[in-house]
C-alpha positions as CSV (number, residue, x, y, z in Angstrom):
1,X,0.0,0.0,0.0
2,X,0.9,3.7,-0.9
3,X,1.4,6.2,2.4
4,X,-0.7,9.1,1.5
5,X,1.2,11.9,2.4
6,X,-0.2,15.0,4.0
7,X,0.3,18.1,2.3
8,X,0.4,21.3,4.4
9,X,-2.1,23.9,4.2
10,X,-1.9,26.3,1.1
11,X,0.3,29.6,2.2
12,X,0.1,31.3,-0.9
13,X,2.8,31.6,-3.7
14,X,6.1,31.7,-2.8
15,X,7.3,35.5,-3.0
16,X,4.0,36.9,-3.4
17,X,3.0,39.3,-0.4
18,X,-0.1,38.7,1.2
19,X,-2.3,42.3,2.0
20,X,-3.0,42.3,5.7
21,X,-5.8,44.7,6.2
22,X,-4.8,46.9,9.3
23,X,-8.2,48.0,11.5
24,X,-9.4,51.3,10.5
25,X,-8.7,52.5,14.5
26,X,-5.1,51.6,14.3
27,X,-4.8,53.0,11.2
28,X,-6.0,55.9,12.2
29,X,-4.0,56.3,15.3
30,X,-0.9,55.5,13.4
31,X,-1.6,58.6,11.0
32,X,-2.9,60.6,13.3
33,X,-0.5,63.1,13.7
34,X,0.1,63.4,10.1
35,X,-3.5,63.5,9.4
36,X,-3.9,66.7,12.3
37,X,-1.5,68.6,10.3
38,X,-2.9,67.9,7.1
39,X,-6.8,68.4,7.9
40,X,-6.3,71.8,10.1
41,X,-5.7,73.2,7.1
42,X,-8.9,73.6,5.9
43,X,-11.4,71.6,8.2
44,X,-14.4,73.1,7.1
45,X,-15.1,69.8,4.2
46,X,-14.0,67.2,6.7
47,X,-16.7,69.0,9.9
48,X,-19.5,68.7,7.2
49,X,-18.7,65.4,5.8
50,X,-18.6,63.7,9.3
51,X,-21.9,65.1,9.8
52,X,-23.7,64.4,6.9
53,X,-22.1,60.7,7.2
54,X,-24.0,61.0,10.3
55,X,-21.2,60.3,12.2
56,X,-22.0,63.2,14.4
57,X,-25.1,63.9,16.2
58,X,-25.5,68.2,16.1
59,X,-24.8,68.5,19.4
60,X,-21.6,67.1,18.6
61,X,-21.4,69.1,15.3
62,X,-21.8,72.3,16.9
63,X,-19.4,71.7,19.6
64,X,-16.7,70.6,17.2
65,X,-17.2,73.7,15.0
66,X,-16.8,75.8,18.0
67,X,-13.0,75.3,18.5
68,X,-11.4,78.1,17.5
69,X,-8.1,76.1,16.9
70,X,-7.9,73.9,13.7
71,X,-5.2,71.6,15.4
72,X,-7.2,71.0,18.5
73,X,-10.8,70.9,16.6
74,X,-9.7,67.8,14.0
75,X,-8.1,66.1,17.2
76,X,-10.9,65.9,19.3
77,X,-12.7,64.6,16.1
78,X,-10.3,62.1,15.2
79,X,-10.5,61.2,18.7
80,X,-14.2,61.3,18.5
81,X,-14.2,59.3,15.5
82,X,-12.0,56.5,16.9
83,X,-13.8,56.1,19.7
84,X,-16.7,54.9,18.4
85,X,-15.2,52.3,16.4
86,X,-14.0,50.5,13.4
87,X,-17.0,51.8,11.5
88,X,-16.8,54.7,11.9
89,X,-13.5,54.9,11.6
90,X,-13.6,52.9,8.1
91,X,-16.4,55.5,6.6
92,X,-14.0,58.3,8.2
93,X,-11.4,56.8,5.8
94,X,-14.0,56.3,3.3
95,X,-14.8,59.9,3.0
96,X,-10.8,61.2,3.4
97,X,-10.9,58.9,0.0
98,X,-13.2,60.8,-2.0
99,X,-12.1,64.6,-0.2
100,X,-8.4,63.0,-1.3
101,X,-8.2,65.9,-4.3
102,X,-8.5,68.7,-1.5
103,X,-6.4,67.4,1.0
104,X,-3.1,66.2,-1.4
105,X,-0.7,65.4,1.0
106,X,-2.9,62.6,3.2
107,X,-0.9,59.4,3.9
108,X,-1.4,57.2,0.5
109,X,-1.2,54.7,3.1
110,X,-4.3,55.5,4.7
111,X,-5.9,55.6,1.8
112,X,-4.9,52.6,0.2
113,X,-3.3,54.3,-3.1
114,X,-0.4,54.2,-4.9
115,X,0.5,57.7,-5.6
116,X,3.6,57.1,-7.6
């Protein structure tokens, strides 16, 4: 009789470099700093697409937009936005995708593009 030999399980093609997909929190607090300098520039499109998202209650909304400083006024969203989880945090990316033509200089690696 022929031993039937097990094969191990399949771990992809040699060389080839398998995407891990990094939790929209994390990758949100990795970039975080990066993303305050960016979106203090102008946070005017980022306060109103959080809100349409509904990602903000108007309470919320209005106290946001009543931070006088930029800096501190996307931090305590980002903050905001992280702690109510991966979703939000993944339709938080969502939307710095399609505002990506007014904010430049966001990580490509946030947003999941090659910019090259």
């Amino acid at each position: 009789m022929v031993g039937l030999e097990s094969s191990p399980p399949h771990a992809g093609v040699p060389g080839e470099v398998e995407e891990v997909i990094e939790d929209p929190v994390s990758l949100l607090r990795t970039h975080k700093v990066r993303l305050i300098e960016v979106l203090s520039n102008d946070p005017s499109p980022i306060e109103q697409g959080v809100h349409s998202k509904g990602l903000l209650s108007d309470r919320k909304y209005r106290n946001i937009r009543s931070i006088n400083d930029p800096s501190e006024k996307i931090e305590e969203l980002l903050d905001f936005i992280m702690g109510k989880g991966s979703g939000a945090a993944q339709e938080f990316i969502d939307l710095l995708r399609k505002l990506q033509d007014d904010f430049p200089t966001l990580p490509a690696e946030l947003l999941g593009v090659n910019r090259n």
